[in-house]
N, C-alpha and C positions, 0 to 999 in steps of 0.2 A: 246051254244055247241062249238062254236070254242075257246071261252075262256076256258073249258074245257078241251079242247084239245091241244090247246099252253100250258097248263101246263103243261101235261103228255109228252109232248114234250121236253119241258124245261127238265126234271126231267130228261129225258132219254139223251139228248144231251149235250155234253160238250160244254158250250157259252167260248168263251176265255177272257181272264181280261181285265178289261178297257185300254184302252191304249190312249196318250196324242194326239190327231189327228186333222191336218187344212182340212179342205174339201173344194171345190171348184167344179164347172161344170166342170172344168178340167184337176185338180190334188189331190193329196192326199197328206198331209205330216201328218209322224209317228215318233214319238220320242220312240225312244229305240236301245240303243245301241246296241244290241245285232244283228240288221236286218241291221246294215250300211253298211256291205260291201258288200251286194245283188249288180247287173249288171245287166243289160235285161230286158226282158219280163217278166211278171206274170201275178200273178191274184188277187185282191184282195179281200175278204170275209167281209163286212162292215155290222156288225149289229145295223142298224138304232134303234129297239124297243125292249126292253128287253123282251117283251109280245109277239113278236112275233119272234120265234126264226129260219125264215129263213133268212140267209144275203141276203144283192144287193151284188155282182158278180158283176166285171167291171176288166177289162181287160189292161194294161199298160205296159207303159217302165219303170225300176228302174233306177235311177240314185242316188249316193250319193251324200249327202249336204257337204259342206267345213266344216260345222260342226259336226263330224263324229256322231252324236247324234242322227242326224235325218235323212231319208231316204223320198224323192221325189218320187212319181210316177207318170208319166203322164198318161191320160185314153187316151187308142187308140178304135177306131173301133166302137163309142158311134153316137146312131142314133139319130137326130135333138131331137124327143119330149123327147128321155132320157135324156137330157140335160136339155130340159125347165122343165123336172120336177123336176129334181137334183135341179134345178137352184133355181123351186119355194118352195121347201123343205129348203134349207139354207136360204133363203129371211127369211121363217115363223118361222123358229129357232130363228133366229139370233132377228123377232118382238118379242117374246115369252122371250126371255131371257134381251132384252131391256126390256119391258113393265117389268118383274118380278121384275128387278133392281128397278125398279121406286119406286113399292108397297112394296117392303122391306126397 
């Protein structure tokens, strides 16, 4: 049922396009020129699963990179366990795409 309904969801919401991104329990870095010269606060919308089409929401400073290409955000206002689970989310990516490598 909820696969179901992540679809008709999908169908209905505009997902925005891939884009080239570092994640960390920390910060976020995004490659596109087009966002470099952002300043301040935001918000970021990060869709972890293509299947599921609500973002994580995480809250930050912008600052530009020296390379006008990409754009830093640091996450402010993140509470301890949303950290360790950002934190254990990138760990099992980052196993998943080692191990993948392996078997290819």
């Amino acid at each position: 049922l909820l696969d179901m309904i992540s679809t008709l969801i999908i169908q209905t919401n505009a997902i925005p396009p891939l884009r080239d991104v570092t994640l960390t329990d920390n910060w976020i870095r995004i490659k596109d020129g087009n966002i470099s010269q952002l300043q301040g606060n935001c918000c970021v919308k990060i869709y972890i699963n293509a299947a599921i089409p609500r973002p994580l929401i995480l809250y930050g400073h912008c600052e530009s990179e020296v390379d006008a290409t990409y754009l830093q955000i640091n996450f402010q206002g993140m509470s301890p366990s949303l950290i360790n689970g950002l934190d254990k989310y990138i760990f099992r990516f980052h196993r998943r795409m080692v191990a993948n490598s392996r078997t290819a």
